[in-house]
TIMARDREN-491883 format. One record per residue (C-alpha): x negated, y negated, z negated. Coordinates in steps of 0.25 Angstrom, whole numbers, padded with zeros to 4 digits, always signed. Layout:
REM TIMARDREN-491883
XYZ;...
This chain:
REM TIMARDREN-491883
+0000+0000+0000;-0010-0010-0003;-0016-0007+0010;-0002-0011+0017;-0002-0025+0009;-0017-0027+0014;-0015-0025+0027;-0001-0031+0028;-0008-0044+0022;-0018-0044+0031;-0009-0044+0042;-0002-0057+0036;-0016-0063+0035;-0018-0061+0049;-0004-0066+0053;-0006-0077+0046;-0020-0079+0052;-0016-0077+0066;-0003-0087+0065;-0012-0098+0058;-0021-0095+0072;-0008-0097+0079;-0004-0111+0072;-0018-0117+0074;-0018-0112+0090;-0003-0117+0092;-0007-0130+0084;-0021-0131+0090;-0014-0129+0105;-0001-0138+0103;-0008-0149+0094;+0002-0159+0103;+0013-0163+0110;+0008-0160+0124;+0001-0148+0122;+0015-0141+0121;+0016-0141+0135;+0006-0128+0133;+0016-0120+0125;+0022-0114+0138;+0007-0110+0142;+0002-0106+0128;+0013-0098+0126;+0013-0090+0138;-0002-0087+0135;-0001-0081+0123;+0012-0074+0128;+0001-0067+0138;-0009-0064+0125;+0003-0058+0120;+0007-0050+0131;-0008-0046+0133;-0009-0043+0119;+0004-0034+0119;-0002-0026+0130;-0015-0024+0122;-0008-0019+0110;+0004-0011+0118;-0009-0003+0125;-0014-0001+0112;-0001+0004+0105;+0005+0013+0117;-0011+0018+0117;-0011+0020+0101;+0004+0027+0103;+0000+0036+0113;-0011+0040+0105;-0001+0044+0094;+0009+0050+0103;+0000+0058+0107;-0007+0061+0094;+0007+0064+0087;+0010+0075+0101;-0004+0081+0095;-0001+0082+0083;+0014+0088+0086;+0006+0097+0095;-0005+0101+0086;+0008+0105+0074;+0013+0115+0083;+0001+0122+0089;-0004+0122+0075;+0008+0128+0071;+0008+0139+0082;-0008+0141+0080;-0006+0145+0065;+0004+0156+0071;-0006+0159+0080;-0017+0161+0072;-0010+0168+0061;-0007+0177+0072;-0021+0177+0079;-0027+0182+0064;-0018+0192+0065;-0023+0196+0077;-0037+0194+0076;-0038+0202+0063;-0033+0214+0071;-0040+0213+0082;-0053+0208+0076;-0058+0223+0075;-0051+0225+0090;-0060+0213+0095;-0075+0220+0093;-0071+0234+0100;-0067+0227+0112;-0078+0218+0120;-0070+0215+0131;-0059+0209+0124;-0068+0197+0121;-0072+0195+0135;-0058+0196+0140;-0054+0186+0127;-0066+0175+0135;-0060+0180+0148;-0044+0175+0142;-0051+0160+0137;-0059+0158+0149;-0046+0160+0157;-0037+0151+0148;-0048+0139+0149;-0049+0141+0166;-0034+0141+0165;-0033+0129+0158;-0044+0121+0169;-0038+0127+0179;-0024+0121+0177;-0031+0108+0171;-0038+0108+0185;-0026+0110+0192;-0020+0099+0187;-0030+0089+0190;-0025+0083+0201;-0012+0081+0196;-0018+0075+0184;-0024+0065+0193;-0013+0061+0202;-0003+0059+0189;-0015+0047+0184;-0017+0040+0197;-0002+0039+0199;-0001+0035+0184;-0012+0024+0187;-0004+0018+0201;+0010+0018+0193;+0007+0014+0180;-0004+0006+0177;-0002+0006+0163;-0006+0020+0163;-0020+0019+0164;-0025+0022+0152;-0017+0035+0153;-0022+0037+0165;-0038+0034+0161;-0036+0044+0150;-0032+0054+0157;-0043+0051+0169;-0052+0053+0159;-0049+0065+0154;-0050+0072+0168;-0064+0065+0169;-0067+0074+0156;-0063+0083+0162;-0069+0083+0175;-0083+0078+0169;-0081+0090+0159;-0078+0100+0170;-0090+0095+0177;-0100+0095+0165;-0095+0111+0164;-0099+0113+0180;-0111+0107+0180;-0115+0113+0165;-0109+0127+0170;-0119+0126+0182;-0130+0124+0174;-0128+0134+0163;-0137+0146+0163;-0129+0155+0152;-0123+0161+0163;-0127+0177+0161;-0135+0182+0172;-0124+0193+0177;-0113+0181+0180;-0111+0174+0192;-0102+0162+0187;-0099+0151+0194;-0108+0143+0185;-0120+0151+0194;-0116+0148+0207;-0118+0137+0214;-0107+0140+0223;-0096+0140+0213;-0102+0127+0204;-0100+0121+0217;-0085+0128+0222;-0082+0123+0207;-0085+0108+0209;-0078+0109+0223;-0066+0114+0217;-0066+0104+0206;-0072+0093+0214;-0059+0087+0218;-0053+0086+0204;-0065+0080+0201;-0064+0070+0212;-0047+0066+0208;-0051+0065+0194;-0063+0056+0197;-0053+0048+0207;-0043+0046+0197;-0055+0041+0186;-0059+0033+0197;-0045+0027+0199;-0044+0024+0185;-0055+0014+0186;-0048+0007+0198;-0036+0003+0189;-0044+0001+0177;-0053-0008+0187;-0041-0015+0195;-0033-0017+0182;-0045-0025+0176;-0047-0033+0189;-0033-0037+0188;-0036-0043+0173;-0029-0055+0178;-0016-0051+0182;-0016-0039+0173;-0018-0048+0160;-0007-0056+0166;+0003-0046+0168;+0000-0033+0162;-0011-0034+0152;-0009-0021+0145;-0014-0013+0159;-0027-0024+0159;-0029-0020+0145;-0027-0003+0149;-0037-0005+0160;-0046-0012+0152;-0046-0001+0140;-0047+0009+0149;-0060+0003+0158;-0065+0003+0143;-0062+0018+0141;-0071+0021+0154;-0083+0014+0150;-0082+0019+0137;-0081+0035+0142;-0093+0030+0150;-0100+0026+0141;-0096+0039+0132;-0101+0048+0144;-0114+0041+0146;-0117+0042+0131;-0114+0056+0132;-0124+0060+0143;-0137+0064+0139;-0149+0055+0139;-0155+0061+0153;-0141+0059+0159;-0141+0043+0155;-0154+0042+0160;-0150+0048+0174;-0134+0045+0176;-0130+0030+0176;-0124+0024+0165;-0109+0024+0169;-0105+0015+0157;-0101+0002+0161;-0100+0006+0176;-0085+0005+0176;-0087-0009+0167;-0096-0014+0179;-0086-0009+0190;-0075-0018+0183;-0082-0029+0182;-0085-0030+0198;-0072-0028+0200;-0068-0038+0191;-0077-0048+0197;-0073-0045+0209;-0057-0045+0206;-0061-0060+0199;-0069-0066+0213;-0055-0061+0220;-0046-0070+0211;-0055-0081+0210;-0056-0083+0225;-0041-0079+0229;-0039-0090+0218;-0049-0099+0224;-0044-0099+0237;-0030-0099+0233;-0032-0111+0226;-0038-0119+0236;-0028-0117+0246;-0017-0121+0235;-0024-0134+0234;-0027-0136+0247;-0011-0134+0253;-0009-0145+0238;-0019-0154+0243;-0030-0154+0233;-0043-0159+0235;-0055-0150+0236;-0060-0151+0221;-0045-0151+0215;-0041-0137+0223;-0057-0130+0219;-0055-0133+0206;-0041-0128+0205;-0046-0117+0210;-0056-0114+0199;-0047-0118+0189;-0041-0104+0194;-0052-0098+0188;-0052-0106+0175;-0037-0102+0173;-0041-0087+0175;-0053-0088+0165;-0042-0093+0155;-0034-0082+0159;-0044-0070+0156;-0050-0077+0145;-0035-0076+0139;-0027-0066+0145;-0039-0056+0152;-0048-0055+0142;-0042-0048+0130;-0040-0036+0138;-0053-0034+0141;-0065-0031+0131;-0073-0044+0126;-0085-0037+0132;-0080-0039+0145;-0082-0051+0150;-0069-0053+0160;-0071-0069+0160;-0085-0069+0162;-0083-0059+0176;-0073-0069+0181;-0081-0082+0176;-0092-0078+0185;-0086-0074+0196;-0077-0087+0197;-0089-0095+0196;-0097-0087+0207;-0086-0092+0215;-0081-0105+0209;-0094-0111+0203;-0098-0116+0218;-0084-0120+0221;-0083-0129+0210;-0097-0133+0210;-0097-0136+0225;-0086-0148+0221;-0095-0154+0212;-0109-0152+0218;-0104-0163+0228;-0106-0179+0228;-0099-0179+0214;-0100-0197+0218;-0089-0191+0228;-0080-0184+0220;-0066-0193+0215;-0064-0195+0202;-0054-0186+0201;-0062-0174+0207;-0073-0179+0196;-0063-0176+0186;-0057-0164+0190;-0073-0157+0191;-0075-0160+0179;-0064-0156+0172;-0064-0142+0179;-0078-0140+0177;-0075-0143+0161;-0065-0136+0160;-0072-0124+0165;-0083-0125+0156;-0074-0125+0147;-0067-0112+0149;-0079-0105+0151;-0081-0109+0136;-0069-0109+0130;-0065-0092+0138;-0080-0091+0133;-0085-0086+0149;-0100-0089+0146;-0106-0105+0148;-0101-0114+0157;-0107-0116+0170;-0120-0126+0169;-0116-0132+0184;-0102-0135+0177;-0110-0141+0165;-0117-0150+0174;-0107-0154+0185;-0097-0159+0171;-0107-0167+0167;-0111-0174+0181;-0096-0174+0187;-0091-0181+0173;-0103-0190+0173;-0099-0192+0187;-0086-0196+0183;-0088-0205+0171;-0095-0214+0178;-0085-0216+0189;-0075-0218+0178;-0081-0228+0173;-0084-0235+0185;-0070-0235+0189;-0066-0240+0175;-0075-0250+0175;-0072-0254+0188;-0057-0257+0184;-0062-0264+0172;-0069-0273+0179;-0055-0277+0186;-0049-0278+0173;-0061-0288+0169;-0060-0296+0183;-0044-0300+0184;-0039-0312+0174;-0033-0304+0164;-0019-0312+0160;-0018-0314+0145;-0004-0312+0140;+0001-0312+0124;+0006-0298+0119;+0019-0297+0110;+0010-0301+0098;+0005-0314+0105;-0009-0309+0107;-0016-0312+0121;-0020-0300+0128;-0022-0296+0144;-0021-0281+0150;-0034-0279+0151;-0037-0270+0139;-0024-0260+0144;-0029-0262+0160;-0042-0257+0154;-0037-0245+0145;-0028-0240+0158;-0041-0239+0165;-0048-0232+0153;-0035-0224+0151;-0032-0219+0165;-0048-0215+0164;-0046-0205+0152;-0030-0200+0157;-0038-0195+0171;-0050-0189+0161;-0040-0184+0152;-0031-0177+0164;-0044-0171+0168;-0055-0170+0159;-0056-0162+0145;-0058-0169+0134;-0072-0167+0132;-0075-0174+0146;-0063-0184+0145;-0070-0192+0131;-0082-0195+0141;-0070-0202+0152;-0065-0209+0138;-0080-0214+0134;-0083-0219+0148;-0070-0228+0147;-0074-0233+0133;-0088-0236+0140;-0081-0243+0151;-0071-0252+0140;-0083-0256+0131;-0090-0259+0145;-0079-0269+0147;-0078-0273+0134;-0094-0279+0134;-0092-0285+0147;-0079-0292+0141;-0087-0296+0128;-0097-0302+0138;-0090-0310+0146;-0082-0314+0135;-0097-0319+0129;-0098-0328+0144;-0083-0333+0145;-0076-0335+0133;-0080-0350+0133;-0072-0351+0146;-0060-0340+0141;-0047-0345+0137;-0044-0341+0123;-0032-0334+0127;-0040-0325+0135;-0051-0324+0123;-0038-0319+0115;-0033-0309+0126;-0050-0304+0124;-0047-0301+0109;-0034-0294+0110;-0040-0287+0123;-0051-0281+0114;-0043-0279+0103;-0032-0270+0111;-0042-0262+0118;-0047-0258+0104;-0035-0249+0103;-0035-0246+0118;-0048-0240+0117;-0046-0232+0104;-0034-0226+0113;-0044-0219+0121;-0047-0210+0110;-0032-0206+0107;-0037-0192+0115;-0049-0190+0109;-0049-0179+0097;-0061-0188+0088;-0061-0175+0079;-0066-0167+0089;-0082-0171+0087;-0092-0170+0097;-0099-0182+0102;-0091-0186+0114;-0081-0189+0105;-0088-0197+0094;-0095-0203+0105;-0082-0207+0112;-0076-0211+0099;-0088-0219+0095;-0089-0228+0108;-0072-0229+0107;-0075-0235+0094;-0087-0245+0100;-0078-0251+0110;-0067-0253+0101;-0077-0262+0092;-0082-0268+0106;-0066-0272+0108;-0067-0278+0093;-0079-0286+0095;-0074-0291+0108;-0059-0296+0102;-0069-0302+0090;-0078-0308+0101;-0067-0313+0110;-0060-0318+0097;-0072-0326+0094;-0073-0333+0107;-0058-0337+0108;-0062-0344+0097;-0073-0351+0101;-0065-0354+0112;-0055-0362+0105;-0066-0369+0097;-0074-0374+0111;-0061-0381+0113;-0064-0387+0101;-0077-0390+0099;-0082-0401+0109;-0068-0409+0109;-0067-0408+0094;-0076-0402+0083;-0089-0406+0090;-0083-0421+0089;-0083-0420+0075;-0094-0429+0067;-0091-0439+0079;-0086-0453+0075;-0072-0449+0079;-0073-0440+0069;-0080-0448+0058;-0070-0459+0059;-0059-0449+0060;-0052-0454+0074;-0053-0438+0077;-0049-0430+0066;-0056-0416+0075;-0055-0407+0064;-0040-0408+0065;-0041-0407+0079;-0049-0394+0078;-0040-0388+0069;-0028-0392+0075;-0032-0386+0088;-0039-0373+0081;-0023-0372+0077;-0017-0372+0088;-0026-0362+0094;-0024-0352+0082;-0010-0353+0085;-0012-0345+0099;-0022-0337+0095;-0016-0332+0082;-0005-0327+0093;-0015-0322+0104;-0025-0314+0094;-0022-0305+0084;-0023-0308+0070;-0037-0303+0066;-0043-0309+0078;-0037-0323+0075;-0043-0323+0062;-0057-0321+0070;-0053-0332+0078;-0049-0342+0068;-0061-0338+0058;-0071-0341+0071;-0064-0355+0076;-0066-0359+0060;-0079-0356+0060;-0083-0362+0073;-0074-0375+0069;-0084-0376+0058;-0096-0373+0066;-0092-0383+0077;-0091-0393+0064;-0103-0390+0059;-0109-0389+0074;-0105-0406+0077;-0108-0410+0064;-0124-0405+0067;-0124-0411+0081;-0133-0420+0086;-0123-0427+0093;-0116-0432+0078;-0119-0447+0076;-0122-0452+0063;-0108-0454+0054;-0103-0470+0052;-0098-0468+0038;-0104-0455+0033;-0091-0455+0022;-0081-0454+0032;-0089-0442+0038;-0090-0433+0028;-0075-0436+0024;-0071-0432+0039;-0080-0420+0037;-0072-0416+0023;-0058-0420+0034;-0062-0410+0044;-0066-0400+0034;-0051-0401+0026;-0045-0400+0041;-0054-0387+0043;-0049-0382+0032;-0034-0384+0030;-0034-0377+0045;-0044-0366+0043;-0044-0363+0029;-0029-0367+0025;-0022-0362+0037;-0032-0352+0043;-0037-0346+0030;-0031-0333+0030;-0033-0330+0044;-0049-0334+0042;-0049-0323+0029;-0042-0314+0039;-0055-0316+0048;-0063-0312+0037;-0067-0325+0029;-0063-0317+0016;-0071-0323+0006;-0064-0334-0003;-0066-0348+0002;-0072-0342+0014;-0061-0350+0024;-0064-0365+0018;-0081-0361+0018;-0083-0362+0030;-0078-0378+0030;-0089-0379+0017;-0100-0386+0026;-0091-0398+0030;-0091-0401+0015;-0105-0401+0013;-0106-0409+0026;-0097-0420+0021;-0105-0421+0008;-0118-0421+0015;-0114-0433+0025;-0110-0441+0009;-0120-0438+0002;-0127-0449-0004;-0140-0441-0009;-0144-0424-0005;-0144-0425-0020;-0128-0426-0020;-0128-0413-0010;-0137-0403-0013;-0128-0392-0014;-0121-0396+0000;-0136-0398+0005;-0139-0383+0000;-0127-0378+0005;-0130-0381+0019;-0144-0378+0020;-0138-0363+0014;-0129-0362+0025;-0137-0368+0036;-0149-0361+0032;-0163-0368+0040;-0152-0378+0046;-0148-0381+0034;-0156-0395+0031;-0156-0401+0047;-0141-0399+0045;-0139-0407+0034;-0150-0416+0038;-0141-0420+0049;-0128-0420+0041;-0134-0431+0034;-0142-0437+0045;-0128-0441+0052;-0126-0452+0040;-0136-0460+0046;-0146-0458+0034;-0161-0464+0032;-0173-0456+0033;-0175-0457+0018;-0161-0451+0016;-0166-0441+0025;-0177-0437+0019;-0170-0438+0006;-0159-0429+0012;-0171-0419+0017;-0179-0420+0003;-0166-0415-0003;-0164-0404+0006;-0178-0398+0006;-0176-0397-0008;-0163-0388-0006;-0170-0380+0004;-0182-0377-0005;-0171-0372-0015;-0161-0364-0009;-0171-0360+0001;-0177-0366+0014;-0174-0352+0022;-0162-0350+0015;-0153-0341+0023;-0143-0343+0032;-0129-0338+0027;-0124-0335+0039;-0114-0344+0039;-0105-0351+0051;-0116-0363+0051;-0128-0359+0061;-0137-0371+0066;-0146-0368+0075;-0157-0373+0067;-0168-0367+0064;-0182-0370+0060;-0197-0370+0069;-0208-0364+0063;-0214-0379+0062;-0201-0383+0054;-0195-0390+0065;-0179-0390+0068;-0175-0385+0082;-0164-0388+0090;-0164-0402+0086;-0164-0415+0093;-0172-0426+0088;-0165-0441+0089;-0171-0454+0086;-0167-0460+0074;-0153-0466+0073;-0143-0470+0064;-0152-0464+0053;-0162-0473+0056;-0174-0464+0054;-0185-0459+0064;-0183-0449+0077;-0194-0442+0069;-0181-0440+0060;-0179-0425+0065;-0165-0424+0064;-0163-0435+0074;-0157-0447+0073;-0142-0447+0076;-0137-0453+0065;-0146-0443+0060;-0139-0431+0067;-0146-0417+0068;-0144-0414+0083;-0139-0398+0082;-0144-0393+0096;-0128-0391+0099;-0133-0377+0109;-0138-0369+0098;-0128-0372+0090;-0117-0366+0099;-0125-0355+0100;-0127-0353+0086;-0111-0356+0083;-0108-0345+0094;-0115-0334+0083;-0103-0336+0074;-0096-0325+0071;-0081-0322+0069;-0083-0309+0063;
């Protein structure tokens, strides 16, 4: 009993093993919605391993049944004539035990008692002789009407080849014996009757060897047939089968069996059978791979298809059988016999120089199209060879992959970069999207391109080859995306802002578009196309951000050249000092007008970089006219520091009272980093009313901290424009040496929006300034900050160029 419950738990384990199998293949197989079109095909697969399977097991049961049919007639048999023997041999004692003393006094009893068994045993060959031919033409009519009979008919073949191969063994051994008495004259003596015997059992010999021979035949036809046969009636391939199994094993039995001289002389018969099946296998496969061939072709020729498009069809015949044994044909056959490997080879002696012919050619003149059917075929081969595991795959397939794909990547990528290149030439019109933001159809012109790219790779190309179509279209974008970045560089000065805008939302939108690409892409799978491809999708989506931060960076220096020639570069003018042209207020009302579109035409995060850079470059600008060489000297100093603190209040009630939270939103985070940046008009106000340095060293400190080496020539020239003496000069310099030596002539530059381009020779000399005679300060051109009013004279160049290094970010 506990043996029952074992096994009967074992045989739930592997119920439960084999329907966990089946879940993970159904779930594996159907893991979406368009793979169920495959049911139909999955199903009707695995209804052929079922049939294929029945038929196996019925062989084996009806083999195993007859086995015991005839084991149970045995024993019903042996029951009676055991029965009727113990009669017989009660009897027999009887018998012998009064005849015993008979049995020595009468010689010729014995003889005759020989004389009676050798007559029974002829008797018995005789009518088994007899019966030969009959025997004989009962199988071959078995074998024409009922196939299935075959391995009935193989036994019973084979035990008539005992028989004749016994009977033969007895006539040869009978010849040689040499017990023979002198005094007899037995057949076994004479030549002439050895060889009477041999003609009179020669032609039993010769049916029973036909029939043996006949056998063969169907076992060899049936095997040949292993494609129709696995199809339609798999139990007859898998009879066939087991018996050319049975034949070269009683080969292999009969050759061990010989002695060690007869090895040495006779050939090895084992495995010659093997060897004639396999010819005619290869033979039967050369049939049906050039009958397909040629069919094929003439199919596609009457349909119209190209030269390339009906050879390939036709190979893809073979393909479709390789799949087809590897399922169906090959678990009737032993794993030893390499069925896929016979036909492998002799489709590829015939194929291989079709296919290769098709790409041994000008592959410069092959269309795209052809380009990508090669490849795909030639994969996918490769593949099957793997995957059916046939052997490698060819080497000259290998190669041609590679050259064909290559072949075709560039072409690709020519053709896209050709319709790029139209995209870039027309005058994109810039329209405003539901949400009010300026954009053009470039970015979806663009991914239509890259799109129909990949659907024609994915339509024909495996995935494996289809990443490499997906890279080169990532190369091609991030292509155009540098070229876009560089001639932004060259033109934005003479862009519109709104197409400046329609840049930034461009770049931004084809962030997501690109990162669409990859929608197909398994990123679990590993490998290094993968993560390379991953790795360059993520690159150019930075690329697009840098450029929506670029292009926002320039609409904003955009709007501010409108404003600084007419406007902030007029400040520290005597308009300004006498306050006819309030141009802070100008600035800002015209800043505001501007935000009011473009916090519509961009999105949120990059107005915020918008607005951040315009109120740093409102600043700089500032800064920038207040160190120019072109500020004359101030009529009443008073009046110019308090216009200085004006503009500085209108700054801020716009920047930091209505813009603040849009500013912290750009990243100014820090408290009281908004209303710092106006810090510097302060301590310019004070410096142009200050009575003594004494009354400004922290203010004094403060710029030579955040204008570094510049630091004193710029407060030099603050003070210069009040139209002070050379003593208060000197005065003013003594002072600011001092502060130098204690905070640190080199001190460094923070890094603030306040770059001059100052600097220092090694001889202690300023550059980039212009020396002036002496003016309104009234003290020598030897004065070397010039004498206009006592102005410094910022080379105006260098400072543009240093104003551009700002950044947003």
């Amino acid at each position: 009993p506990s043996h029952t419950i074992m096994n009967g738990e074992s045989e739930q384990s592997e119920g439960r093993a084999l329907s966990d199998n089946a879940r993970i293949l159904i779930e594996k197989r159907f893991r979406d919605a368009s793979s169920l079109d495959e049911v139909s095909v999955f199903q009707q697969q695995y209804k052929r391993h079922l049939a294929l399977t029945e038929a196996q097991l019925t062989s084996l049961m009806q083999r195993d049944l007859d086995n015991v049919a005839k084991a149970m007639n045995t024993i019903g048999m042996s029951e009676s004539t055991m029965e009727k023997l113990r009669g017989d041999f009660s009897e027999m004692q009887e018998q012998l035990k009064m005849s015993k003393s008979q049995l020595g006094k009468y010689e010729h009893i014995k003889k005759i008692n020989v004389a009676n068994r050798n007559i029974q045993t002829t008797l018995s060959r005789i009518e088994n002789f007899h019966s030969i031919p009959q025997r004989v033409k009962r199988l071959q009519g078995a074998l024409e009407e009922t196939p299935n009979s075959l391995m009935v008919v193989y036994k019973e073949t084979q035990d008539l080849e005992d028989w004749r191969d016994e009977l033969i063994e007895e006539v040869k051994g009978s010849r040689r014996s040499s017990t023979t008495s002198p005094g007899q004259a037995g057949y076994t003596r004479s030549p002439e009757v050895f060889n009477k015997i041999i003609d009179v059992l020669g032609d039993h010999f010769a049916i029973v060897l036909q029939l043996s021979q006949q056998v063969r035949q169907e076992v060899t036809k049936h095997i040949c047939s292993c494609f129709e046969l696995a199809s339609d009636e798999p139990a007859l391939l898998v009879r066939a089968v087991e018996v050319f199994m049975l034949i070269e094993d009683n080969a292999k039995r009969k050759f061990e069996s010989m002695s060690e001289v007869m090895r040495e002389n006779l050939p090895n018969m084992h495995h010659a059978f093997e060897a004639e099946i396999i010819i005619s296998m290869r033979q039967a496969f050369d049939e049906r791979i050039q009958a397909q061939y040629v069919s094929c072709m003439l199919q596609s020729a009457d349909e119209g298809k190209t030269g390339i498009e009906a050879a390939l069809l036709a190979a893809t015949r073979g393909m479709v059988d390789m799949a087809y044994l590897k399922s169906d044909v090959l678990p009737c056959f032993p794993p030893d016999f390499k069925v896929l490997q016979f036909y492998r080879e002799q489709f590829e002696e015939y194929m291989l120089p079709q296919v290769a012919a098709l790409y041994s050619q000008n592959i410069s003149n092959l269309e795209l199209g052809d380009l990508l059917r090669m490849v795909s075929w030639l994969h996918n081969y490769n593949k099957q060879i793997l995957e059916t595991g046939a052997g490698d795959p060819p080497e000259d397939f290998c190669d041609a992959i590679s050259n064909l794909m290559g072949e075709y990547l560039v072409r690709a990528a020519q053709q896209t970069r050709d319709w790029f290149a139209n995209i870039e030439k027309r005058d994109s019109e810039v329209l405003p999207e539901s949400d009010g933001c300026l954009v053009t159809r470039d970015p979806e012109d663009m991914l239509n391109i890259v799109n129909m790219q990949v659907s024609v790779a994915k339509e024909q190309l495996p995935k494996e080859l289809r990443y490499k179509v997906i890279r080169g279209c990532i190369d091609e974008l991030d292509a155009a995306q540098k070229r876009l970045s560089a001639d932004l560089e060259l033109v934005w000065k003479t862009t519109q802002v709104e197409n400046l805008c329609a840049v930034v939302n461009d770049s931004y939108r084809m962030q997501d578009k690109v990162e669409s690409l990859l929608d197909d892409v398994d990123r679990d799978e590993g490998g290094d196309g993968v993560a390379e491809l991953i790795s360059a999708t993520d690159d150019l989506c930075r690329s697009y951000v840098v450029l929506a931060v670029d292009a926002t960076k320039f609409a904003a220096l955009s709007v501010m050249e409108d404003l600084k020639e007419p406007v902030l570069y007029q400040v520290f003018s005597p308009q300004w000092e006498d306050g006819s042209e309030q141009y802070a207020q100008i600035a800002t009302k015209t800043l505001r007008d501007w935000f009011n579109d473009l916090s519509m035409w961009l999105p949120e995060y990059f107005f915020t970089k918008l607005v951040r850079e315009c109120y740093e470059q409102t600043v700089v600008s500032y800064i920038e006219t207040a160190m120019g060489k072109k500020v004359k000297p101030f009529q009443s100093s008073a009046r110019a520091s308090q216009q200085v603190i004006n503009d500085r209040f209108t700054f801020a009630e716009f920047f930091v009272n209505d813009f603040e939270s849009t500013l912290v939103a750009s990243g100014m985070r820090k408290p009281g980093e908004v209303e710092e940046s106006l810090e510097i008009l302060t301590h310019i106000s004070k410096l142009i009313t200050a009575p003594m340095p004494t009354d400004v060293e922290d203010d004094i400190k403060w710029m030579l901290r955040h204008f570094g080496s510049s630091g004193e020539r710029a407060i030099l020239h603050i003070v210069g424009l009040r139209g002070l003496g050379k003593t208060s000069i000197d005065e003013w310099r003594f002072i600011i040496s001092q502060d130098i030596t204690e905070i640190g002539r080199d001190c460094e530059f923070n890094q603030t929006r306040y770059l001059l381009p100052w600097k220092y020779t090694s001889k202690g000399e300023e550059e980039g300034l212009d020396g002036r005679e002496s003016g309104g300060g009234g003290y020598a051109s030897t004065n070397p900050f010039g004498s206009v009013g006592g102005g410094v004279g910022v080379n105006m160049e260098k400072w543009k160029t240093a104003a551009k290094t700002i950044s947003i970010a």
